[in-house]
C-alpha positions as CSV (number, residue, x, y, z in Angstrom):
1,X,-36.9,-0.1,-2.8
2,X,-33.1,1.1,-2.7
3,X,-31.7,1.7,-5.9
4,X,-28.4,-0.5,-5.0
5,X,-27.6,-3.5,-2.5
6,X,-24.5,-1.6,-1.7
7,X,-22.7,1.4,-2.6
8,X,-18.8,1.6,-2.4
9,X,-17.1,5.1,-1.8
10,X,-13.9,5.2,-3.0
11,X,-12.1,3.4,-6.2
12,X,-8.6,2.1,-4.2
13,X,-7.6,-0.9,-4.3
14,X,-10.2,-1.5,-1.1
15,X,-13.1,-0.1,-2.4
16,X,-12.3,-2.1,-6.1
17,X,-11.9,-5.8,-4.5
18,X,-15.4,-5.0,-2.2
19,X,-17.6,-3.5,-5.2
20,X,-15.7,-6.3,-7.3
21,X,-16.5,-9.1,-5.2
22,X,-19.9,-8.3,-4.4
23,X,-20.7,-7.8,-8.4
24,X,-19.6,-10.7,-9.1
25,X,-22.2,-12.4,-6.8
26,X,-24.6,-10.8,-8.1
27,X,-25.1,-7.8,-5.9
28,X,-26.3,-4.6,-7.8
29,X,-23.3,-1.9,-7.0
30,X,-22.5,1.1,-7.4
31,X,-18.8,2.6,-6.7
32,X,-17.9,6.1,-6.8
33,X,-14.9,8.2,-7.1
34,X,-14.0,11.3,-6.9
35,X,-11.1,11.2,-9.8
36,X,-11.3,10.5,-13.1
37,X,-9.3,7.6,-13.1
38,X,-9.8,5.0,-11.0
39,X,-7.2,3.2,-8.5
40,X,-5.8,5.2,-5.7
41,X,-2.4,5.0,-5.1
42,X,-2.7,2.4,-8.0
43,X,-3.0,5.6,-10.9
44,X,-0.1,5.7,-13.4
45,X,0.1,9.0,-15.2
46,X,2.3,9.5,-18.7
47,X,4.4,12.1,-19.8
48,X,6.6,12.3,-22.6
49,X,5.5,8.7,-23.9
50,X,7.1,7.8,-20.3
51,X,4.4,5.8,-17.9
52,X,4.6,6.4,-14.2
53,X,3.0,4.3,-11.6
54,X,2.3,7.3,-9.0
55,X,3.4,5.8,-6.0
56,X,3.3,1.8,-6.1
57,X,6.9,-0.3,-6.0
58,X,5.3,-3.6,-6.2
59,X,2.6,-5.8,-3.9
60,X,1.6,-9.0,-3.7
61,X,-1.6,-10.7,-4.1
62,X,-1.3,-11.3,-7.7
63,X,-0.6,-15.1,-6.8
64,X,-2.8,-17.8,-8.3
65,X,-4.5,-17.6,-5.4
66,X,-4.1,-14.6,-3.9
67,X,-6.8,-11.9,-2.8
68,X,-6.7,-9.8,-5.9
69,X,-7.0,-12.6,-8.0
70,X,-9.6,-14.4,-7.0
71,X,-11.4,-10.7,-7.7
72,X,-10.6,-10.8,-11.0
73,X,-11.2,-14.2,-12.3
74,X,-14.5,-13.9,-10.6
75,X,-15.3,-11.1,-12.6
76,X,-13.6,-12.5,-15.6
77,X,-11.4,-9.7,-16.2
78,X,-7.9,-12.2,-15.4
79,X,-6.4,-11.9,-19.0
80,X,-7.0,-8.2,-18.9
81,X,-3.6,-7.1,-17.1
82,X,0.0,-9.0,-17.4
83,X,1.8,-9.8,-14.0
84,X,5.4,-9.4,-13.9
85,X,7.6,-10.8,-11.2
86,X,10.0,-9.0,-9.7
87,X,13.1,-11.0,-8.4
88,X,15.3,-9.7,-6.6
89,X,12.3,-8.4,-4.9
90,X,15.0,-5.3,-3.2
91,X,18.3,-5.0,-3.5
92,X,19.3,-3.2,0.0
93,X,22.5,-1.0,-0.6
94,X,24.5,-0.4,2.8
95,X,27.9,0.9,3.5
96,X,30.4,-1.9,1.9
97,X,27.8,-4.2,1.9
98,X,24.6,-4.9,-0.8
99,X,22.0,-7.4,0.1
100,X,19.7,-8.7,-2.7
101,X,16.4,-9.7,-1.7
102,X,15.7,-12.5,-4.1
103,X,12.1,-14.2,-4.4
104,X,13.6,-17.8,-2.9
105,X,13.2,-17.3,0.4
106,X,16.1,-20.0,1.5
107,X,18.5,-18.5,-1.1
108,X,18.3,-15.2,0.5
109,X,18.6,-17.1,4.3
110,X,21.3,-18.5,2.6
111,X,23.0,-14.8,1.4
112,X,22.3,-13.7,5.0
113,X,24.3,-17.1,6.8
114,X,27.3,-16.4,4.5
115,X,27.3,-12.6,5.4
116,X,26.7,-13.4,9.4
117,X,28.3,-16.2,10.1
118,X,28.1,-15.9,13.8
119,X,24.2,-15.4,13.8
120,X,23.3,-18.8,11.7
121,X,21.0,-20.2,14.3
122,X,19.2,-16.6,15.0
123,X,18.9,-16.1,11.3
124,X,16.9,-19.4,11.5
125,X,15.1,-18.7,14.8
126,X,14.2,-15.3,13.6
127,X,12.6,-17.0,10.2
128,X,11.2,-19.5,11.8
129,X,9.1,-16.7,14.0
130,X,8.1,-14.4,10.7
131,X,7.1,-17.7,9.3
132,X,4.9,-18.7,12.0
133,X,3.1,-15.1,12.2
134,X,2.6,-14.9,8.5
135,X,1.0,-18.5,8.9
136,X,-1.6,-17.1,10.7
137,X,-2.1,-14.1,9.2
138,X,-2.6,-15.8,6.0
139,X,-4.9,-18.0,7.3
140,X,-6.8,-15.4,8.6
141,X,-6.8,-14.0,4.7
142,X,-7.5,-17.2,3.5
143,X,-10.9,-17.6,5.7
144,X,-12.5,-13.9,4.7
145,X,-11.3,-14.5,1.5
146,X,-13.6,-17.5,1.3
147,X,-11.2,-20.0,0.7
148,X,-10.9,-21.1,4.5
149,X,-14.2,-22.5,6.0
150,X,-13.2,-21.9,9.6
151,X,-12.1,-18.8,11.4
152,X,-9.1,-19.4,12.9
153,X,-8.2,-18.2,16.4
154,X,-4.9,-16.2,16.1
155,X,-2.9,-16.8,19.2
156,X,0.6,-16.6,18.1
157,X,-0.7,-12.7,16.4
158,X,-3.2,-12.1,19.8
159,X,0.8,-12.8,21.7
160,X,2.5,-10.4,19.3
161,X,0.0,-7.9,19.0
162,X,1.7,-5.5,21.1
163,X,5.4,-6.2,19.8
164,X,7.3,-4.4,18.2
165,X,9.6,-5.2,15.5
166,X,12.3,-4.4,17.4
167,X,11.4,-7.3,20.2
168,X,11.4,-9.8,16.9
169,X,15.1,-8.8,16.2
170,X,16.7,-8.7,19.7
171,X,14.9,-12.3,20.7
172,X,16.7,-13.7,17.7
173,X,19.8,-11.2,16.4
174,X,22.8,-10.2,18.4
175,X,24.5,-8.3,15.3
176,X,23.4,-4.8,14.9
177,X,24.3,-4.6,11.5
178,X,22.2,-7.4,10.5
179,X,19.6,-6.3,12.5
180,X,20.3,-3.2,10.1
181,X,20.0,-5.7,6.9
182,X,16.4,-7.2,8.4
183,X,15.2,-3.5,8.8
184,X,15.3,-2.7,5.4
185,X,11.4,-2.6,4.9
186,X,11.1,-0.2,7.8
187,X,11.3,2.6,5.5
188,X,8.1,1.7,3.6
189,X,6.2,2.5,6.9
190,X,8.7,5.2,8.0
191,X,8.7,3.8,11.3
192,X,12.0,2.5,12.6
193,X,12.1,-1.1,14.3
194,X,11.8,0.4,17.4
195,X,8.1,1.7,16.7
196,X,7.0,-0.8,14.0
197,X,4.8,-3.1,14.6
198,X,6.1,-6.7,14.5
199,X,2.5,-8.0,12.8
200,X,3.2,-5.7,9.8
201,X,6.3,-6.1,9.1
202,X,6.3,-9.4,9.5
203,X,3.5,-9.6,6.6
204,X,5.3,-6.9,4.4
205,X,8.4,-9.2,4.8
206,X,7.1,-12.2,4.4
207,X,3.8,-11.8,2.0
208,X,6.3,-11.0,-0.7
209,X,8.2,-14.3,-0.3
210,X,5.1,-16.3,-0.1
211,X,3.0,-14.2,-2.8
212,X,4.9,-13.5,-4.8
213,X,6.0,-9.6,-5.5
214,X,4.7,-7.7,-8.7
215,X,4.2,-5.3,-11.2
216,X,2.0,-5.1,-13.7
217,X,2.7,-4.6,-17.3
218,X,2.0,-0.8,-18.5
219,X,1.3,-0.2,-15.1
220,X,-0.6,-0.5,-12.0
221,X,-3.2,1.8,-13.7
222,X,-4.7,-1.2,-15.6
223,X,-5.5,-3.4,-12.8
224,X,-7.5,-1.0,-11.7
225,X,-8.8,-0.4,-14.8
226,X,-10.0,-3.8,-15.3
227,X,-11.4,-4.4,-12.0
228,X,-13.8,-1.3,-13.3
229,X,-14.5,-3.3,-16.4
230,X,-15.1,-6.3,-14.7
231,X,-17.3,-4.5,-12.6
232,X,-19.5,-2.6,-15.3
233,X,-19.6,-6.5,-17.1
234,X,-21.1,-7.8,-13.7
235,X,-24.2,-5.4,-14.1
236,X,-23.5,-2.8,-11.5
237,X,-22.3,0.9,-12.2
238,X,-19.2,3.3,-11.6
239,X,-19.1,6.6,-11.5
240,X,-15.8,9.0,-11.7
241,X,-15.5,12.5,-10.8
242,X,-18.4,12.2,-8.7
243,X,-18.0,12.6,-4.3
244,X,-20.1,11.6,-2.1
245,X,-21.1,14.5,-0.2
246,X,-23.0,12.9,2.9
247,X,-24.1,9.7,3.8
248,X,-27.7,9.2,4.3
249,X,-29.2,7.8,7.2
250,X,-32.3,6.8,8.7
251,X,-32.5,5.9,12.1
252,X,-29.0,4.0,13.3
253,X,-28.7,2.5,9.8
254,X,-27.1,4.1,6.4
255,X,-29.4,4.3,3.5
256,X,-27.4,5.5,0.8
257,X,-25.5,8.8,-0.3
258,X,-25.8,12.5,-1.9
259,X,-23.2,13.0,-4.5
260,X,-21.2,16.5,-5.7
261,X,-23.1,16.5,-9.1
262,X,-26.4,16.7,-7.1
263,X,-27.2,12.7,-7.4
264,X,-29.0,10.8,-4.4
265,X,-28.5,7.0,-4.5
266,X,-30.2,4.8,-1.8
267,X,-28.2,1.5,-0.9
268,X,-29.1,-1.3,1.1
269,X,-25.5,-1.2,2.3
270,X,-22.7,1.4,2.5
271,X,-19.0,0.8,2.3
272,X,-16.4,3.7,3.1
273,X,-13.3,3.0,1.5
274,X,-11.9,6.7,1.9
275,X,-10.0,9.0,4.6
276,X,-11.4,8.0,7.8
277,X,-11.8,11.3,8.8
278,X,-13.6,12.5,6.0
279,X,-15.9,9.7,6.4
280,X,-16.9,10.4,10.2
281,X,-16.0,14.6,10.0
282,X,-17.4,15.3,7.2
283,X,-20.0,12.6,5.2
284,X,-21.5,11.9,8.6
285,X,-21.2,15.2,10.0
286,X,-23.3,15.9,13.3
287,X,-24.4,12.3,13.5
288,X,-24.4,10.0,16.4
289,X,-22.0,7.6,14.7
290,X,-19.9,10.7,13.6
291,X,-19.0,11.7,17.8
292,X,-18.8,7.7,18.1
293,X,-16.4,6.8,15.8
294,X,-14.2,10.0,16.3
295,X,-14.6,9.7,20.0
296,X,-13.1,6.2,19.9
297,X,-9.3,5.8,20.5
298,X,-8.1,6.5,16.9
299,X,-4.1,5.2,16.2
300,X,-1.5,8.0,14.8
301,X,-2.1,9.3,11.3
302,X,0.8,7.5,8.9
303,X,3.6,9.2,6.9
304,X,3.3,10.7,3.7
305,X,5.9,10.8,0.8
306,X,7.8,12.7,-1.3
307,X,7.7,11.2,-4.7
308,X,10.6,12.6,-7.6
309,X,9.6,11.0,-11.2
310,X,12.6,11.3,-13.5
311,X,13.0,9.7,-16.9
312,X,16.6,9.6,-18.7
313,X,18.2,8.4,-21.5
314,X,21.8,6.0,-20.9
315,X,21.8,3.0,-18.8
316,X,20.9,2.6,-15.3
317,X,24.9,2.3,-13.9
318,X,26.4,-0.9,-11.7
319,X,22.7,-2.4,-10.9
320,X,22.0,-4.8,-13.2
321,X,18.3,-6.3,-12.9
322,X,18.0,-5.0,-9.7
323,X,14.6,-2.8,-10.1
324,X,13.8,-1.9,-7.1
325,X,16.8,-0.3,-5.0
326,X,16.8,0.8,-0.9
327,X,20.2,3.0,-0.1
328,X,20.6,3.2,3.5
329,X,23.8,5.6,4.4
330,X,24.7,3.6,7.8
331,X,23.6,0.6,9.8
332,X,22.1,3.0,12.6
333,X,18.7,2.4,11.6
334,X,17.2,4.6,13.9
335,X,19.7,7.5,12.0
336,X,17.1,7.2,9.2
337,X,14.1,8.1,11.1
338,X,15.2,11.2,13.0
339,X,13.0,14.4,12.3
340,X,16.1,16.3,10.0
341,X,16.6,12.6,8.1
342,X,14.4,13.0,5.4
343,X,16.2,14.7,2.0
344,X,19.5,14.7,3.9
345,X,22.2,12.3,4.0
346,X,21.4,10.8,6.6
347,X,18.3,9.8,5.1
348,X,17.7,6.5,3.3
349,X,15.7,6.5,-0.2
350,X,13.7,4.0,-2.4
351,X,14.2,3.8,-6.2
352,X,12.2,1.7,-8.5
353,X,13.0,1.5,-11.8
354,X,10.4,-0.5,-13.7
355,X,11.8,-0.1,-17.2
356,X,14.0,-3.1,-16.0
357,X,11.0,-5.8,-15.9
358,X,9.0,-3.8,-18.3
359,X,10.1,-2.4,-21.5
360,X,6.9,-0.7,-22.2
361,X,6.7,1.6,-19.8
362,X,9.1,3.9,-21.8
363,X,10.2,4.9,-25.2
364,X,13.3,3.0,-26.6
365,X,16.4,4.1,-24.9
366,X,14.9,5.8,-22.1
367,X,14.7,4.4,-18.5
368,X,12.3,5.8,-15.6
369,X,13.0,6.1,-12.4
370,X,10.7,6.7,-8.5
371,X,12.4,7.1,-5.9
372,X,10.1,7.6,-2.0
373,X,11.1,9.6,0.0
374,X,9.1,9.4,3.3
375,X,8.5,12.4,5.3
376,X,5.7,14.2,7.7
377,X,3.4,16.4,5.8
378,X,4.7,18.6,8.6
379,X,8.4,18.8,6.9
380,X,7.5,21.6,4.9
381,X,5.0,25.2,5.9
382,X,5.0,25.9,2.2
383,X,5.5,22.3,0.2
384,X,4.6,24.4,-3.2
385,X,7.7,26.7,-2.5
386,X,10.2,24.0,-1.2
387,X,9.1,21.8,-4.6
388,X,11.8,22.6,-6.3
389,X,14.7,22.6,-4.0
390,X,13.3,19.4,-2.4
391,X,13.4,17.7,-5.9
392,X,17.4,18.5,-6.4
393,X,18.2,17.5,-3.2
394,X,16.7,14.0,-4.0
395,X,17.9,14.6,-7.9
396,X,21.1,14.2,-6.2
397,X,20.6,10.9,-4.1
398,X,19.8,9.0,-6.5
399,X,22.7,10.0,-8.7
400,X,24.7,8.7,-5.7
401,X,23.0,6.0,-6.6
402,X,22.7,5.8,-10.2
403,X,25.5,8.1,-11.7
404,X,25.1,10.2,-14.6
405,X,20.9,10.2,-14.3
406,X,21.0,14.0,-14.5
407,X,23.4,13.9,-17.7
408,X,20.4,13.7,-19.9
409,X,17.0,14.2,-18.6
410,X,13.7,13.5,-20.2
411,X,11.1,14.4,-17.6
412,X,11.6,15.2,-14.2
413,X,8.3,16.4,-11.7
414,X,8.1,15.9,-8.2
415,X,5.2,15.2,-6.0
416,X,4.4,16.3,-2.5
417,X,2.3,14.8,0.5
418,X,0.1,18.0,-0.3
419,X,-0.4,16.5,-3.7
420,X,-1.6,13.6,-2.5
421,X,-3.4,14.9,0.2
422,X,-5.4,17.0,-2.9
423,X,-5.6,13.6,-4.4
424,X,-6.1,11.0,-2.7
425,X,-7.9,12.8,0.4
426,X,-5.9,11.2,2.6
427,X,-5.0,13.2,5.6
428,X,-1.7,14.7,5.4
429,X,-0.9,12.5,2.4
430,X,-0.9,9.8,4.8
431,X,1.0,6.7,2.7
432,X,-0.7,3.7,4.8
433,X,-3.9,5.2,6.3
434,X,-2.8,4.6,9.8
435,X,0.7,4.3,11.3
436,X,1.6,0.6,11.6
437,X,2.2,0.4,15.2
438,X,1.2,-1.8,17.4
439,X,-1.5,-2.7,18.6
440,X,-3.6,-1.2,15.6
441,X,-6.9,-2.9,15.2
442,X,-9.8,-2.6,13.1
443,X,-12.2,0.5,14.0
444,X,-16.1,0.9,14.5
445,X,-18.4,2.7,12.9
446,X,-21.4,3.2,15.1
447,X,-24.1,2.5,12.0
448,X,-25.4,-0.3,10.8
449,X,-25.1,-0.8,7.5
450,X,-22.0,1.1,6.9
451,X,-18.4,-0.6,6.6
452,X,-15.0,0.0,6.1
453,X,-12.3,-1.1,3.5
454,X,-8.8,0.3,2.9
455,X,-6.5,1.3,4.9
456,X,-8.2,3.4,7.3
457,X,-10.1,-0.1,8.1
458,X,-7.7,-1.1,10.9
459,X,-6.5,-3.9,8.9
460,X,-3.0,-2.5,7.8
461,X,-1.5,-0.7,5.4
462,X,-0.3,-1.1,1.8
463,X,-2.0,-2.7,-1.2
464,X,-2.3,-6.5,0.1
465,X,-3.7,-5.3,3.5
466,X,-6.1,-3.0,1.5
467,X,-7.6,-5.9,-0.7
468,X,-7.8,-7.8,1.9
469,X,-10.1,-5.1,3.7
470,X,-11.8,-5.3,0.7
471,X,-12.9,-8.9,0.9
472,X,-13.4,-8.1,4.4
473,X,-15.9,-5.4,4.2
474,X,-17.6,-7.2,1.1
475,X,-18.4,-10.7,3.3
476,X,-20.2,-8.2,6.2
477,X,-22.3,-7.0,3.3
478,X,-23.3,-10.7,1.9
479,X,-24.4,-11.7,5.7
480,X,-26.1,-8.4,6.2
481,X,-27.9,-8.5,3.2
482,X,-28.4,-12.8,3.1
């Protein structure tokens, strides 16, 4: 008899919603990481009574009903983290012009109209289409969520599939400059309109005005943190600092896992909510399912980031509430994503500052700051040598940005996609598991009983795409096992 109905590889956001999901049912669980801390790209880390969230500006999901929710009133751990809202959801900063983002979705139309006057009916059209994608997307959340009955066939995303978001913007926008403005998520993705794919933007766009956009109080570390304690209520197990070192098979069917600290767990069901290629390269090593999967067309490998935590005493300069801050030095979008962009002027940057919303993340009179910086793993041959001259050089976009920052510093450390490569196990530090291109689709995995979750799943990138893997991987278990 196997010691667990499934085991779940990997405490992300992925691998918490399917071990969350399936504990709460009643499945017998067992999750594993290879950190101490659970979460991902979800850890926060302190220093100097200062909280940092490692890498996350907001997500959605946190909605009454949304995907990460429904987790955790299921487990009965809802109460345990405080959502915060975040409105404006971005304030974009271009030359002689700054666009706020708000949460109202026909206020911010409304922002755009009075800015463009000429493009009124394509800021409408070009709504109208993001509206109509999301729609199905959603819906298609909704039904492997459980909350939708039937499966809904998506022909509007099956049309778009292979779009870019580049084809959204000239069907609908004549004005390059406010095909500029509606670019302004690119950067999460690194991918210019040009390469993006219209399906994920159109969901990172528009899950935020639907959803909601969020942070949560003390940060992003506690939701993890109380999916695990929902989790251990439910009756099943987690276990930090421990890796799976292989997954164990017996013919054309995965029967459990060996472990770093010598363990061996049998599992009716596996799910792989970790690096792909570790997966496939490494636990499954030699296998038939290991020269399947790899041998299938895989999509590009994602961007990594450059991360500069800074904490300051003063105020945060002209910005008001504004907590979450793109800077973007010209309309040429496609200026921003050219290989010598990145920690040049040229390049645009992300700040979040989430001391705005959230008081507690920070000592009296001290404000934190995070500002991205995408960029290929690639950028640098020696990332532990360029550290430090890469950190002043972003040091000194944001006080572009936010003058006087370096007047008084706190704290300031950087992080590096080897650093979260070493963490995460992500390949290259990639951000979002797989580029979001088009045409990206969910991947095989040549063995029954194994599954994916995350976002090396196929379903997309960021934290809402990686809970809904999650769900995703957790309803093939429940019909697998009955």
């Amino acid at each position: 008899m196997a010691d667990f109905d499934c085991i779940v590889i990997g405490a992300g956001i992925g691998g918490l919603v399917s071990a969350g999901r399936l504990a709460s049912k009643g499945f017998k669980t067992l999750l594993i990481d290879k950190n101490s801390t659970p979460g991902g790209y979800l850890q926060s880390f302190k220093r100097k009574g200062v909280t940092f969230d490692s890498s996350i500006d907001c997500f959605s999901g946190l909605d009454a009903n949304g995907p990460i929710t429904r987790v955790l009133e299921a487990l009965g751990v809802k109460d345990e983290i405080v959502p915060i809202t975040i409105d404006p959801i971005r304030r974009s900063v271009f030359p002689s012009m700054t666009i706020d983002v708000h949460a109202d979705i026909e206020r911010y139309i409304e922002d755009l109209k009075s800015l463009f006057g000429s493009e009124r009916g394509g800021i409408d059209s070009f709504f109208s289409k993001l509206t109509g994608l999301y729609s199905e997307i959603k819906a298609w959340g909704e039904f492997i969520t459980g909350t939708r009955p039937d499966e809904l066939i998506p022909e509007r995303l099956i049309s778009a599939s292979r779009l870019t978001y580049k084809d959204l913007l000239d069907a609908h926008i004549k004005d390059e400059r406010l095909k500029a403005v509606l670019s302004d998520r690119c950067p999460f993705y690194n991918l210019p309109a040009s390469r993006a794919s219209a399906i994920a933007m159109a969901a990172l766009v528009m899950s935020y005005f639907d959803s909601g956009a969020y942070r949560v109080k003390g940060g992003s570390q506690r939701l993890a943190e109380a999916l695990v304690k929902g989790i251990r209520a439910k009756g099943s197990e987690v276990l930090m600092n421990t890796s799976a070192t292989k997954i164990l098979t017996e013919g054309n069917r995965a029967v459990g896992i060996e472990t770093s600290n010598n363990g061996r767990y049998t599992g009716r069901a596996v799910i792989s909510a970790i690096d792909f290629h570790t997966t496939f390269g490494r636990l499954l090593s030699g296998t038939e399912s290991s020269k399947g999967a790899l041998g299938q067309r895989l999509p590009d490998v994602s961007s990594s980031f450059f991360i500069l935590y800074a904490a300051f005493k003063g105020d945060i300069g002209p910005h008001g509430k504004a907590s979450s801050i793109g800077w973007y030095p010209s309309f040429d979008m496609e200026a921003n994503f050219s290989h010598d962009a990145p920690f040049s002027e040229r390049g645009s940057i992300g700040i979040t500052i989430p001391t705005i919303t959230d008081a507690s993340m920070a000592p009296a009179g001290i404000h934190s700051i995070t500002a991205h910086e995408m960029c290929e793993v690639s950028f640098s041959a020696d990332w532990k040598r360029d550290k430090k001259t890469l950190t002043e050089k972003v040091l000194k976009k944001v006080e572009a940005i936010i003058p006087g920052i370096t007047r008084d510093p706190v704290h300031i450390e950087s992080a590096t996609p080897a650093t979260l490569e070493r963490y995460t196990n992500n390949l290259s530090g990639a951000a979002y598991g797989w580029e979001q291109a088009p045409g990206i689709r969910p991947l095989r995995t040549y063995l029954n009983g194994l599954y994916l979750a995350g976002h090396w799943e196929g379903t997309g990138g960021g934290i809402l795409a990686s809970a809904y893997s999650g769900h995703k991987a957790a309803s093939k278990v429940e019909k697998d096992l009955g």
